[in-house]
C-alpha positions as CSV (number, residue, x, y, z in Angstrom):
1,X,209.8,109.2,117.3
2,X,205.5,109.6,117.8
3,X,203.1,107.5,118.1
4,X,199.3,108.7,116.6
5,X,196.8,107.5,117.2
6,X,193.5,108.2,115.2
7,X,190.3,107.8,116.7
8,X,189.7,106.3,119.8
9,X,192.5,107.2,121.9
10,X,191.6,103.4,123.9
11,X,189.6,100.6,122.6
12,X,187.0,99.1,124.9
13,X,188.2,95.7,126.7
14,X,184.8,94.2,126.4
15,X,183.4,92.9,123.0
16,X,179.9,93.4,122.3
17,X,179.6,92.2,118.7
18,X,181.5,89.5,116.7
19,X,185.3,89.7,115.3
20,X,186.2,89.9,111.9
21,X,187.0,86.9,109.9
22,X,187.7,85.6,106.3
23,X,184.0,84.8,105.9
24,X,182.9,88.1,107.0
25,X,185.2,89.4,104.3
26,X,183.6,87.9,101.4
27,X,179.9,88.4,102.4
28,X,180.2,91.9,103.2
29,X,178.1,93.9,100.8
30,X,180.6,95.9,98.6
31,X,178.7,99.3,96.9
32,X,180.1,100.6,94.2
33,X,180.6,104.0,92.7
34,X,178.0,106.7,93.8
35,X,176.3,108.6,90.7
36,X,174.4,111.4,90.5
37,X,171.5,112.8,88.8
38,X,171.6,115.7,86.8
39,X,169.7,117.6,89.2
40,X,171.9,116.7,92.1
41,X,168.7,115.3,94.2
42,X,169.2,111.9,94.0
43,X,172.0,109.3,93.1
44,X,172.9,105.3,92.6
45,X,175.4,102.5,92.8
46,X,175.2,99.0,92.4
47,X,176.4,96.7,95.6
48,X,177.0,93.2,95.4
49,X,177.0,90.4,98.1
50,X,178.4,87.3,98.3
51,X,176.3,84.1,99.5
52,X,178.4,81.7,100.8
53,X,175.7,78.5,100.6
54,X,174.7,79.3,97.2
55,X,178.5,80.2,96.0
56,X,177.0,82.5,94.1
57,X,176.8,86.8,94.2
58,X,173.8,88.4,93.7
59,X,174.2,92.3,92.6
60,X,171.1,95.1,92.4
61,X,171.1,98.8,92.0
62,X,169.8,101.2,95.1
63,X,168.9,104.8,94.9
64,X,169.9,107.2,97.3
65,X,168.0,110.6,97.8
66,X,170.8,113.1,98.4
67,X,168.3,115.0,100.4
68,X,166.5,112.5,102.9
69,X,169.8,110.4,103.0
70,X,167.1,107.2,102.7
71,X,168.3,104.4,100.7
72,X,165.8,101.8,98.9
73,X,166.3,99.3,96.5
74,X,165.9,100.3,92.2
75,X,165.9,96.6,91.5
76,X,165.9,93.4,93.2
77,X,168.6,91.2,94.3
78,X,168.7,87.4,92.4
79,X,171.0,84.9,91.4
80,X,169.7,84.7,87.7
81,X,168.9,88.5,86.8
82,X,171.8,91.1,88.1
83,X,172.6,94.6,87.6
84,X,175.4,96.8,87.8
85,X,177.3,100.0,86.5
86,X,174.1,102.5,86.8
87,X,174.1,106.3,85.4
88,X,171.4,108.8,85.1
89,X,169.9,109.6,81.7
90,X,168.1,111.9,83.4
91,X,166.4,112.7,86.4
92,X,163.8,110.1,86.2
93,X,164.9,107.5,84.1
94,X,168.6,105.4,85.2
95,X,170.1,102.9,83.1
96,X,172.2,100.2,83.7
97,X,174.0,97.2,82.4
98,X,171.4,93.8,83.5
99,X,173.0,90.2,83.4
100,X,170.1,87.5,82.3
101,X,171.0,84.0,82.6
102,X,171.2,81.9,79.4
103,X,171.5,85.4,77.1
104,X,175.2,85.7,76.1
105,X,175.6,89.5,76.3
106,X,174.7,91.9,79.1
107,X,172.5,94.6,77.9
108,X,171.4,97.9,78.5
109,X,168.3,98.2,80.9
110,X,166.3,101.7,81.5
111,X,164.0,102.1,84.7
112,X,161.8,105.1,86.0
113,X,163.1,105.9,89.4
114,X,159.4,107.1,90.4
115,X,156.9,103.7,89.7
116,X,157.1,100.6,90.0
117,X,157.4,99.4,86.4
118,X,159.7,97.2,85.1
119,X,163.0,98.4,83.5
120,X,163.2,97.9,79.6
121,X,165.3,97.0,77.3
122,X,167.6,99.6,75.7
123,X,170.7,97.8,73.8
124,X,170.8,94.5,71.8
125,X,174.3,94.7,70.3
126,X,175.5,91.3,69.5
127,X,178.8,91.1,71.4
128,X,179.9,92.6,74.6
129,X,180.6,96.0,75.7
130,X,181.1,98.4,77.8
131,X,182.5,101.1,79.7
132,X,179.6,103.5,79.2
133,X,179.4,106.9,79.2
134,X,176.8,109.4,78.3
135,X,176.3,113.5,77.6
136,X,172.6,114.3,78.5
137,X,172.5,117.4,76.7
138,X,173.4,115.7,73.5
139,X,171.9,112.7,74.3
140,X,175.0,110.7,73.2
141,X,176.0,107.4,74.4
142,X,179.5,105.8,74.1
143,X,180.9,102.6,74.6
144,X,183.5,100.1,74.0
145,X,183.8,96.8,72.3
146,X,186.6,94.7,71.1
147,X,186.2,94.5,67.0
148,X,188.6,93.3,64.4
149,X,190.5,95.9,62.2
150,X,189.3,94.7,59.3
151,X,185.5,94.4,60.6
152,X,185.1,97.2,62.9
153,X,181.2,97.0,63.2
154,X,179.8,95.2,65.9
155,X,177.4,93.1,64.0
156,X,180.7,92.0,61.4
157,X,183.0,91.0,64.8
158,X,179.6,89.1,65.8
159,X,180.3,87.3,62.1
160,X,184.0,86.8,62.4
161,X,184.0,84.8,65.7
162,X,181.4,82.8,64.5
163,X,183.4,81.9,61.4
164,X,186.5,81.3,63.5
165,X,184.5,79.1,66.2
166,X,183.3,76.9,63.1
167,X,186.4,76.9,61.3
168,X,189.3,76.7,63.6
169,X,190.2,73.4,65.6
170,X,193.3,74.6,67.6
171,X,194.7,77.2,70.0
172,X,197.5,78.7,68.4
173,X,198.3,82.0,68.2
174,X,200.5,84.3,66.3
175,X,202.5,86.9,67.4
176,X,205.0,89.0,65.2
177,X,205.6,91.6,67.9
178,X,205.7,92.0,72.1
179,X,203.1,92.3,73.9
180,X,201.9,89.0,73.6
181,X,199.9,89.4,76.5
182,X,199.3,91.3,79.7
183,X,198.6,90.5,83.1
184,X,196.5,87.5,82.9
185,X,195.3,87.9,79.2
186,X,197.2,87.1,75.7
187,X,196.8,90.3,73.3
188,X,194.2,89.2,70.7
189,X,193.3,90.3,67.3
190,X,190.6,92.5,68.1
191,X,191.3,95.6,70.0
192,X,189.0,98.1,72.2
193,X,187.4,100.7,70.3
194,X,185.2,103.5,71.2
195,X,181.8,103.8,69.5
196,X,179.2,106.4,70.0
197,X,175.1,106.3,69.2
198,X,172.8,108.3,69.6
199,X,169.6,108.4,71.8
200,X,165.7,109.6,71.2
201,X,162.8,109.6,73.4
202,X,160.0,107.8,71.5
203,X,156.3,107.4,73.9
204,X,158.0,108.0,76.8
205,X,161.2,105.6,76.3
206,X,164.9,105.7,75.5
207,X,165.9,104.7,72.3
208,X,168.2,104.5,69.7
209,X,168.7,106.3,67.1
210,X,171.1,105.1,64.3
211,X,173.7,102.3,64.4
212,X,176.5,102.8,66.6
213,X,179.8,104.9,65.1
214,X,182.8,103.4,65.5
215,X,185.5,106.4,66.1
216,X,188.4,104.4,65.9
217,X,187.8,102.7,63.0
218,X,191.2,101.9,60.8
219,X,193.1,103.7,63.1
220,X,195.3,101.3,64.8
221,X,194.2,103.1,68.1
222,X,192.5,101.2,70.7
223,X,191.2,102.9,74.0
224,X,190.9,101.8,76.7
225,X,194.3,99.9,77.9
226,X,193.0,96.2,78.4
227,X,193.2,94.5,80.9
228,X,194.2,97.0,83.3
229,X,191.7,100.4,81.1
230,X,188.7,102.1,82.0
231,X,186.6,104.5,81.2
232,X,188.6,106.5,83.2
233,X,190.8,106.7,80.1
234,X,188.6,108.9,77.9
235,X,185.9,111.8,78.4
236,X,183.3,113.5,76.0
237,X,183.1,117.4,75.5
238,X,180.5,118.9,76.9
239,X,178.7,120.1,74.0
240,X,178.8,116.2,73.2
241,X,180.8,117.3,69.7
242,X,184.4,115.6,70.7
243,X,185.7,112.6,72.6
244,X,189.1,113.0,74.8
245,X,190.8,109.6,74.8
246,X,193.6,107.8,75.8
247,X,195.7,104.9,73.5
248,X,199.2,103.4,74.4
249,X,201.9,103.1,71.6
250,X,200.9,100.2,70.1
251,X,204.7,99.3,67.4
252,X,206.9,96.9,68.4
253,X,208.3,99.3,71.0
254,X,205.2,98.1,72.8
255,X,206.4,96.2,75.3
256,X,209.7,98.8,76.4
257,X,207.8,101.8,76.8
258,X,205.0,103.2,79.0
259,X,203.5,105.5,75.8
260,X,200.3,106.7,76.0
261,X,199.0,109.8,74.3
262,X,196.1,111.7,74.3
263,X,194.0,111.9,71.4
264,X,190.9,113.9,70.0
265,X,188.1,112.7,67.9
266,X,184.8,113.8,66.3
267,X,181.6,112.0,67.5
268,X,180.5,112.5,64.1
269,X,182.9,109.8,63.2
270,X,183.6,111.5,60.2
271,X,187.3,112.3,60.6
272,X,190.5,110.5,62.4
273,X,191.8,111.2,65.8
274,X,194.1,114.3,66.4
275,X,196.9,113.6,69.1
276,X,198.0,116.4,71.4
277,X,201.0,115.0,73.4
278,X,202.5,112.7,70.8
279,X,205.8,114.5,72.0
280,X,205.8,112.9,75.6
281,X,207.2,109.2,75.5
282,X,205.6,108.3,79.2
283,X,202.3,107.8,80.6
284,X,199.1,110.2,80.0
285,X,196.0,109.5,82.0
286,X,192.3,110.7,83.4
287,X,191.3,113.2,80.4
288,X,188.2,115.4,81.8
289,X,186.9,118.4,80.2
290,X,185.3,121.5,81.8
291,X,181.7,122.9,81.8
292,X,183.6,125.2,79.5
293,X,185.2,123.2,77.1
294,X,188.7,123.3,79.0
295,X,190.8,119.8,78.6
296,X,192.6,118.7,81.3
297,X,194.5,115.3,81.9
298,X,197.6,113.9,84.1
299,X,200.8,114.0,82.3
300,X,203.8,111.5,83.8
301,X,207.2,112.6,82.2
302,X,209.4,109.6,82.8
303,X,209.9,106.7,80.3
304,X,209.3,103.5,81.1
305,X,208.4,104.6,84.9
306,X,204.8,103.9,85.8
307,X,204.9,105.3,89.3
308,X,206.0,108.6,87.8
309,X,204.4,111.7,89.4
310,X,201.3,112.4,87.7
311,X,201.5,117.0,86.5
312,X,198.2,117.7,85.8
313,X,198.1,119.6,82.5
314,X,196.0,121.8,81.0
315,X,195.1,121.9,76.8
316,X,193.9,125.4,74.8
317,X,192.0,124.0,71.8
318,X,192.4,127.3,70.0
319,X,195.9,127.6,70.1
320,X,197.2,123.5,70.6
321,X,199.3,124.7,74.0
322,X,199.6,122.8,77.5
323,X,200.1,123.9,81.1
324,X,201.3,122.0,83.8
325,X,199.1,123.5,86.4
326,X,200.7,123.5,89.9
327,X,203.9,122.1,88.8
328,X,206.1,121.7,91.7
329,X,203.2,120.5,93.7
330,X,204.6,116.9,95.4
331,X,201.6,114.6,95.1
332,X,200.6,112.4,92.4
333,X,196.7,112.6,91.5
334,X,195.1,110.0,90.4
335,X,191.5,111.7,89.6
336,X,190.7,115.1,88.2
337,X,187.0,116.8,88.0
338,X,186.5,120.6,87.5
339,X,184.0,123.0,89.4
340,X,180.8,124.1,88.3
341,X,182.6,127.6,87.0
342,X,185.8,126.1,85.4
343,X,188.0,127.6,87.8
344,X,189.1,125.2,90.1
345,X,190.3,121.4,89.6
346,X,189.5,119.2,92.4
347,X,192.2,116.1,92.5
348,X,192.3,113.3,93.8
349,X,195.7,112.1,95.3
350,X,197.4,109.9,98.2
351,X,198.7,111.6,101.1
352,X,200.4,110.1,104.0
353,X,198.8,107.1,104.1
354,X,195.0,108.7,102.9
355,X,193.5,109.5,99.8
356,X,192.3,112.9,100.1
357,X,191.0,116.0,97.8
358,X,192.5,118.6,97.1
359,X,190.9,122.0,95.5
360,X,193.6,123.5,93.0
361,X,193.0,126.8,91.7
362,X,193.9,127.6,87.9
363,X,194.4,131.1,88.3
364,X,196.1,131.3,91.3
365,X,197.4,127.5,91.2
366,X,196.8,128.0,95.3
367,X,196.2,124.3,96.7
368,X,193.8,123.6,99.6
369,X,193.5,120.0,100.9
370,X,189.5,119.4,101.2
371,X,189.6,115.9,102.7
372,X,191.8,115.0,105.6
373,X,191.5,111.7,106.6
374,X,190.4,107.8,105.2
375,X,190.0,107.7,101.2
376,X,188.1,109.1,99.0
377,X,187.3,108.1,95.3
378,X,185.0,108.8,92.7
379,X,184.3,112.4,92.9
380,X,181.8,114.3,91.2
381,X,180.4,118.2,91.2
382,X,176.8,119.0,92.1
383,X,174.7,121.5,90.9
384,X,174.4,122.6,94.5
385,X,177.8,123.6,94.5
386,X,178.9,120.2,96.5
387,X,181.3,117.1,95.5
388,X,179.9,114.0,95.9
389,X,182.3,110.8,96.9
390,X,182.5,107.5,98.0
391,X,184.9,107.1,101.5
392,X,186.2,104.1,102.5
393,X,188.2,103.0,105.5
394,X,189.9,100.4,107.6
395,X,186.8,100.1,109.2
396,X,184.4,100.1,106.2
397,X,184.1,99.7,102.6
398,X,182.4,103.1,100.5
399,X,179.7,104.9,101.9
400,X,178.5,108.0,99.7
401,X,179.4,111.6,101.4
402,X,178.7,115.2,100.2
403,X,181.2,118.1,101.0
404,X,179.5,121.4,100.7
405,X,182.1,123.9,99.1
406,X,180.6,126.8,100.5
407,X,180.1,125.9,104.3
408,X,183.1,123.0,104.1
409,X,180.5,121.1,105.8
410,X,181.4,117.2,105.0
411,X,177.7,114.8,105.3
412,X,177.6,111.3,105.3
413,X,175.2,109.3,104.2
414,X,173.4,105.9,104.8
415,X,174.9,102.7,103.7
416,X,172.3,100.2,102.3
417,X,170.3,98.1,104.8
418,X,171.9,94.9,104.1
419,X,175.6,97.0,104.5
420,X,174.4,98.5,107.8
421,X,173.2,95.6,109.0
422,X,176.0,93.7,108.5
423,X,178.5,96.3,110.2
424,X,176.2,96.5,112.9
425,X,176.7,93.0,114.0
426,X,181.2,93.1,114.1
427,X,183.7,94.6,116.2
428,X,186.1,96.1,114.0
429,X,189.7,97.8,115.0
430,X,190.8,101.0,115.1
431,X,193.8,101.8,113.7
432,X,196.7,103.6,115.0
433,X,199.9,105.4,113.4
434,X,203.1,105.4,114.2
435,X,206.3,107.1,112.9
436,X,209.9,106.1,113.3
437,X,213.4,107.0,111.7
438,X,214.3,104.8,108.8
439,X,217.0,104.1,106.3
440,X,218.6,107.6,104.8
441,X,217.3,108.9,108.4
442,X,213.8,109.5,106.4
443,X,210.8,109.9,108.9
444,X,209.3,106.1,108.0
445,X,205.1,106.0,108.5
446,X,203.3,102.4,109.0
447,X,199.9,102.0,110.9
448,X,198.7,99.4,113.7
449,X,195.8,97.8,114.5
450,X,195.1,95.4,117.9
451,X,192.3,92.9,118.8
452,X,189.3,94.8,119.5
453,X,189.9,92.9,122.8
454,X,192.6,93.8,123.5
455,X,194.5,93.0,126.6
456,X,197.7,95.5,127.9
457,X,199.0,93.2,129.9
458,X,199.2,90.0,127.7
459,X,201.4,89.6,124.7
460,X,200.7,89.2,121.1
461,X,201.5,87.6,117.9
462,X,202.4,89.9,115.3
463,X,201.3,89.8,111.7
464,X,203.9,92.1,109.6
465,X,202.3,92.9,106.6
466,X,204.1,94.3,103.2
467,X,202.8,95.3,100.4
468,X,203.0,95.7,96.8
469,X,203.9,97.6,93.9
470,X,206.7,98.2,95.1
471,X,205.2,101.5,94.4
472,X,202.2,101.4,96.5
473,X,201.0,102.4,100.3
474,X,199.4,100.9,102.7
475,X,196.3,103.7,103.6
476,X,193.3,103.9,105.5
477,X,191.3,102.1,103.0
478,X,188.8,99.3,103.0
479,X,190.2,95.7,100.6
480,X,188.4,92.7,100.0
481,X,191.8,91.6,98.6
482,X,194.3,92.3,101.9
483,X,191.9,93.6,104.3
484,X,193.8,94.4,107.8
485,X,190.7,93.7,109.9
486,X,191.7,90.1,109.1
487,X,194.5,89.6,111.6
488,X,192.7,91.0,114.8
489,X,190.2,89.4,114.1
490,X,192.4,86.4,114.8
491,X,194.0,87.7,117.8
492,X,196.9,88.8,116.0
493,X,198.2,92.7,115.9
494,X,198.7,93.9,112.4
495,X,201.3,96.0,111.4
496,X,201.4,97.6,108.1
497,X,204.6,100.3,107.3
498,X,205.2,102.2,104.4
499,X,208.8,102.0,103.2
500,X,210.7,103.8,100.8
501,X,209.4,103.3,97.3
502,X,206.2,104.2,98.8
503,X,203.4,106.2,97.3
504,X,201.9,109.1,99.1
505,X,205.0,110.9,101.1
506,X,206.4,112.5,98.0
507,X,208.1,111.7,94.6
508,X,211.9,111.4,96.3
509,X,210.8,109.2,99.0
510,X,208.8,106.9,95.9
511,X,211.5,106.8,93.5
512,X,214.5,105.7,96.1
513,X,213.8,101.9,95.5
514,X,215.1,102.3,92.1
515,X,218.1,99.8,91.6
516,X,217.5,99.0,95.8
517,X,214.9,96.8,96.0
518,X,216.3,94.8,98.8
519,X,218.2,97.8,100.4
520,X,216.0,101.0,101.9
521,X,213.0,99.3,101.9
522,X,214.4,95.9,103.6
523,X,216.2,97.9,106.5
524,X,213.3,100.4,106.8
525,X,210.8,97.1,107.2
526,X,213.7,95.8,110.0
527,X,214.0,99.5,111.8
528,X,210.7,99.5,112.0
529,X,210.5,96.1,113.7
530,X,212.8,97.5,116.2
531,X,210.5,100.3,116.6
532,X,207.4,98.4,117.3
533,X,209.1,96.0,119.6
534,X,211.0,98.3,121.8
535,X,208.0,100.7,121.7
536,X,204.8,98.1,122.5
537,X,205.3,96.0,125.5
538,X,202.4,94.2,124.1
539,X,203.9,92.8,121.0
540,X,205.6,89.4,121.1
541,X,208.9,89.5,119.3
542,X,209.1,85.9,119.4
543,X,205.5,85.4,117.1
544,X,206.2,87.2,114.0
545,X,205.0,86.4,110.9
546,X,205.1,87.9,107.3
547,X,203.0,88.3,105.0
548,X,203.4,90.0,101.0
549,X,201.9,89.7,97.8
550,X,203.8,91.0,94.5
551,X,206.8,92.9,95.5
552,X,205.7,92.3,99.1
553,X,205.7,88.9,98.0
554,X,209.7,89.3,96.7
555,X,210.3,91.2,99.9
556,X,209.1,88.0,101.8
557,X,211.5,85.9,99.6
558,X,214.1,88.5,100.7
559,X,214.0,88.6,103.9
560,X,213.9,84.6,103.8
561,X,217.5,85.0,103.3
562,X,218.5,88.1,105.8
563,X,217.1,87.3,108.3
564,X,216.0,84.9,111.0
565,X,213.7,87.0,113.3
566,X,210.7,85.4,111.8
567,X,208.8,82.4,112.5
568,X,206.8,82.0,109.4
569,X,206.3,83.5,106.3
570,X,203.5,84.3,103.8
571,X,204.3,84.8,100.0
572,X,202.0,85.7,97.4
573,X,202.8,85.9,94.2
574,X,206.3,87.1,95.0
575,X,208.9,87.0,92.7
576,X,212.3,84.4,93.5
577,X,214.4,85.3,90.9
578,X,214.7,88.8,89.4
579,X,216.7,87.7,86.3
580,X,214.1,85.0,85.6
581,X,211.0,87.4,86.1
582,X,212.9,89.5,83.1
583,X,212.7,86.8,80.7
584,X,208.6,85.8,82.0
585,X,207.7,89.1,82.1
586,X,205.7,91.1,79.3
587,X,206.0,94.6,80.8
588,X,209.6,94.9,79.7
589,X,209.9,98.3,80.8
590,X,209.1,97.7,84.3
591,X,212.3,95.9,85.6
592,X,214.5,97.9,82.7
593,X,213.1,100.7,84.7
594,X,213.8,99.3,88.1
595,X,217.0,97.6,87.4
596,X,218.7,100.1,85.1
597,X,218.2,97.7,82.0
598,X,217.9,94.6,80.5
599,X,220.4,91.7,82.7
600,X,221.8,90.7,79.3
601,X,223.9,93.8,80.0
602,X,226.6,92.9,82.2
603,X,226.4,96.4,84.3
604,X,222.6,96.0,84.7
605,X,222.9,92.1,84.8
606,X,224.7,93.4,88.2
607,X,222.1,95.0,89.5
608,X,219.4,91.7,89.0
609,X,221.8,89.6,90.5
610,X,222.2,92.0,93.4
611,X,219.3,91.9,94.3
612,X,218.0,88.6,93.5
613,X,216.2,86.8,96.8
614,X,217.2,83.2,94.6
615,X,221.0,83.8,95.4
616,X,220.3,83.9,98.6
617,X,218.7,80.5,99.3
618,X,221.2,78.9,101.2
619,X,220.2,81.0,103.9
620,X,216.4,79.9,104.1
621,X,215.3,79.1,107.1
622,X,211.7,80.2,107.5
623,X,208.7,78.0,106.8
624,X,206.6,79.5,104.3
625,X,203.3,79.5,102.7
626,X,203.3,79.7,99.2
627,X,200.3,80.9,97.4
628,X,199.8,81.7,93.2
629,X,196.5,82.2,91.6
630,X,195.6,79.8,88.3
631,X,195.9,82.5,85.7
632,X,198.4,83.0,83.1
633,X,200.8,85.4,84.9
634,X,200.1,85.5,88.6
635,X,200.5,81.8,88.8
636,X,202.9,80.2,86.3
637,X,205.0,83.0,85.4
638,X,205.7,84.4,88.5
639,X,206.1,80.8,90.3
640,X,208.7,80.3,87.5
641,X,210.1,83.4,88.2
């Protein structure tokens, strides 16, 4: 058994600044993704900040010279005019989604980086959309909006909810097939489609040129995957002739399966969508072509399993065959970008407790971790041979960084003023690591982090925190959801462990929690308690509190009824009865997957009922806080459930 610690081997006993809280949380500016220009010289993001008085967020766009490292606002922060989602056209000129008050759809906005003029308006499409993305070379611009099947223009969707605003009096809905909805939306009528249009520069401004295509157009397809899609899930050549894109199964099999294949389309919009993987009845994701023309994506294997390690595969357009480059590589990417030259994938995966980036070679299929520590997310290549990133932390939220490739130098940049400011003024924690022996004697990981006063010789409460998924990690990231600062803040020492089922310390270690949801993970979570109370003097057995949201949530219930060395307990969202969270559920192939099957089978009903925290409620002891959001799954359903 070790104890690491990263950073700061001691933390100072005085306080100079002020401790985190709840309030500090939600005003914190948050930046967004970094872009860059095509140059590599400069780059933007959009950051947002919430103003408690006013209960209202203001968000603005900065611009960040890649060279200088200065930082200065593009546009101005205010309550009735925002921006956000900003990409270069070019060198000069940015555009950007802008948010009027009193206009019902958000439109595209273009602004010269170099005066002061104001930005102009680019779009007026009649409904919403989004999810840009845009080739320079060909100047093509794609999007996506939500259009009936039957009217798959914008301007006739515009027409059709119109009609149905005038005409219909009720809220009923029909439904001849699952899903009827997902997450905290109901499926509707009109699906996500892709469109494309093309742009001309007319006296010195963007236009358009043309009426938006719509590529999907009678094809049943939709991209990307609402709610949870993004334009993550499709990618246009670089000779702007092709669109890579991603669209789940969408037949009555819907609901059972994880499907989603990768298609191929002309921007031309004059034929349908080719698919390349139709073979593979699991989860495809992150399509991203080379400089070259090469197609690459992340290929997941297992039916019905979303936590499935992600293979990243490789597609020849000439001849229609695939590669799984790197293929007994143990780490799941979530991200892929290639080099400048095509030779190299950069990927972007979770690694004990980090997100890091890794270099992959496709001739050699040689692996070299670039990043080592914190997380990383967003990356893209410069011209100057260089990946540009966001990091984020425990101890801040993204700030823009450069790696150099050649030199392996890593730079880090400004954060805004208001973001700089704003850090300036707290005392934030470091955090530590720690590793002990858990269930199936499997090294077990979690992380730590005290008051930033903090006092060896006295002894303090303990918040135990667990977290979701179940297939998911606690890392060295910065969340305005569960943000670990939080607890020191209040005096409390956090602790934060990774149990089996966890993401990040291979696929064995992740896929364990399959039909054991209250086994490995549950007496990993108490060995680890045992750990950190016979380790740290400091921590008060007798003050422990628990805290989980989702499956963390359901762990809470769990441990409600196995044990009594808590004094309170914090459940979010956490399912009580497995059986019932079958029946309430519309992502059928998530507890098929985890249980073995539906519980209408008497051998997998077994496995529900084993693991059910509801037959264990004679046991209950522990006050706890119960707390469900007011949307359609994350408060009635699983509160039912």
């Amino acid at each position: 058994m070790r104890a690491l610690l990263l950073g700061a081997a001691m933390l100072a006993t005085m306080v100079s600044g002020k401790k985190f809280t709840s309030i500090d949380l939600v005003t914190l500016p948050r930046p967004g993704a970094v872009t860059a220009s095509p140059s590599g010289h400069l780059a933007v993001y959009g950051e947002s900040i919430y103003h408690v008085d006013e209960n209202k967020s203001t968000r603005n766009i900065l611009l960040l010279d890649l060279e200088s490292s200065e930082v200065s606002s593009l546009t101005t922060p205010s309550f009735d005019v925002s921006q956000t989602e900003p990409f270069f056209l070019d060198d000069d000129h940015v555009a950007f989604f802008q948010h009027t008050a009193g206009e019902p759809v958000d439109q595209l906005y273009v602004k010269n980086v170099h005066d002061d003029q104001e930005p102009y308006q680019l779009t007026n499409f009649p409904i919403d959309f989004g999810y840009v993305k845009y080739n320079p070379d060909k100047k093509l611009l794609a999007f996506v909006a939500s259009v009936y099947a039957d009217k798959p223009t914008l301007e006739d969707t515009k027409s059709r909810d119109k009609e149905i605003k005038q005409s219909k009096n009720d809220t009923g809905l029909v439904f001849d097939q699952l899903m009827i909805r997902h997450w905290d939306q109901y499926v509707t009528e009109k699906k996500s489609n892709i469109f494309v249009v093309d742009l001309v520069i007319k006296d010195g401004k963007y236009q358009l040129e043309g009426s938006p295509r719509n590529l999907l157009a009678g094809t049943n397809l939709q991209c990307p995957q609402l709610p949870l899609g993004d334009s993550s899930e499709y990618d246009i050549s670089p000779d702007g002739e092709k669109i890579a894109f991603l669209s789940k199964i969408q037949d009555s099999s819907n609901a059972w399966q994880t499907s989603k294949h990768l298609y191929i389309v002309s921007t031309a919009g004059d034929a349908k969508p080719s698919v390349i993987n139709g073979d593979i009845p699991a989860t495809t994701s992150a399509p991203k072509y080379s400089p070259s023309g090469i197609l690459a994506y992340l290929q997941m294997y297992v039916p019905q399993y979303e936590a499935d390690r992600n293979r990243i595969v490789l597609y020849d357009h000439q001849t229609g065959k695939r590669r799984v480059l790197a293929s007994e590589w143990d780490r799941s990417p979530s991200q892929i970008v290639f080099s400048a030259d095509s030779e190299k994938i950069f990927a972007v995966a979770n690694e004990y407790g980090r997100t890091k980036i890794f270099s992959v070679d496709i001739a050699t299929e040689h692996i070299e971790t670039l990043t080592t520590e914190h997380s990383a997310s967003g990356v893209s290549v410069l011209p100057s041979n260089a990946l540009l990133f966001n990091v984020h932390s425990m101890r801040s939220p993204n700030v823009a960084h450069t790696l150099d490739l050649t030199t392996r130098k890593l730079r880090s940049y400004k954060p805004s003023p208001a973001l700089a400011d704003a850090l300036e003024g707290l005392e934030l924690a470091v955090p530590e690591e720690f590793e002990f022996v858990g269930d199936l004697d499997d090294p077990v990981h979690g992380w730590m982090l005290k008051p930033v006063d903090f006092d060896p010789s006295k002894k303090y409460p303990v918040a135990f925190l667990i977290h979701g998924g179940p297939q998911g990690a606690w890392s060295d990231s910065w969340s305005t959801r569960w943000n670990y600062q939080i607890y020191p803040g209040a005096d409390f020492v956090a602790v934060a462990i990774n149990p089996h089922g966890s993401t990040g310390y291979g696929q064995k270690f992740c896929d364990e929690i399959q039909y054991n949801w209250g086994g490995h993970p549950y007496h990993d979570l108490m060995k680890g308690l045992d750990y950190i109370f016979d380790t740290y003097d400091f921590l008060d057995a007798d003050r422990l509190v628990g805290l989980g949201a989702s499956y963390g949530g359901y762990m809470i219930n769990w441990l409600n009824g196995h044990t009594d060395r808590f004094k309170a307990f914090v459940n979010h969202d956490g399912i009580f009865s497995s059986v019932s969270s079958y029946y309430t559920s519309e992502e059928l192939y998530f507890p098929e997957r985890e249980f073995g099957g539906p519980p209408f089978n008497p051998i997998h009903r077994a496995v529900f009922e084993r693991w059910s925290p509801s037959n264990f409620v004679e046991n209950w002891k522990t006050p706890t806080l119960v707390i469900h959001g007011k949307i359609i799954k994350i408060n009635e359903i699983r509160l039912i459930a």
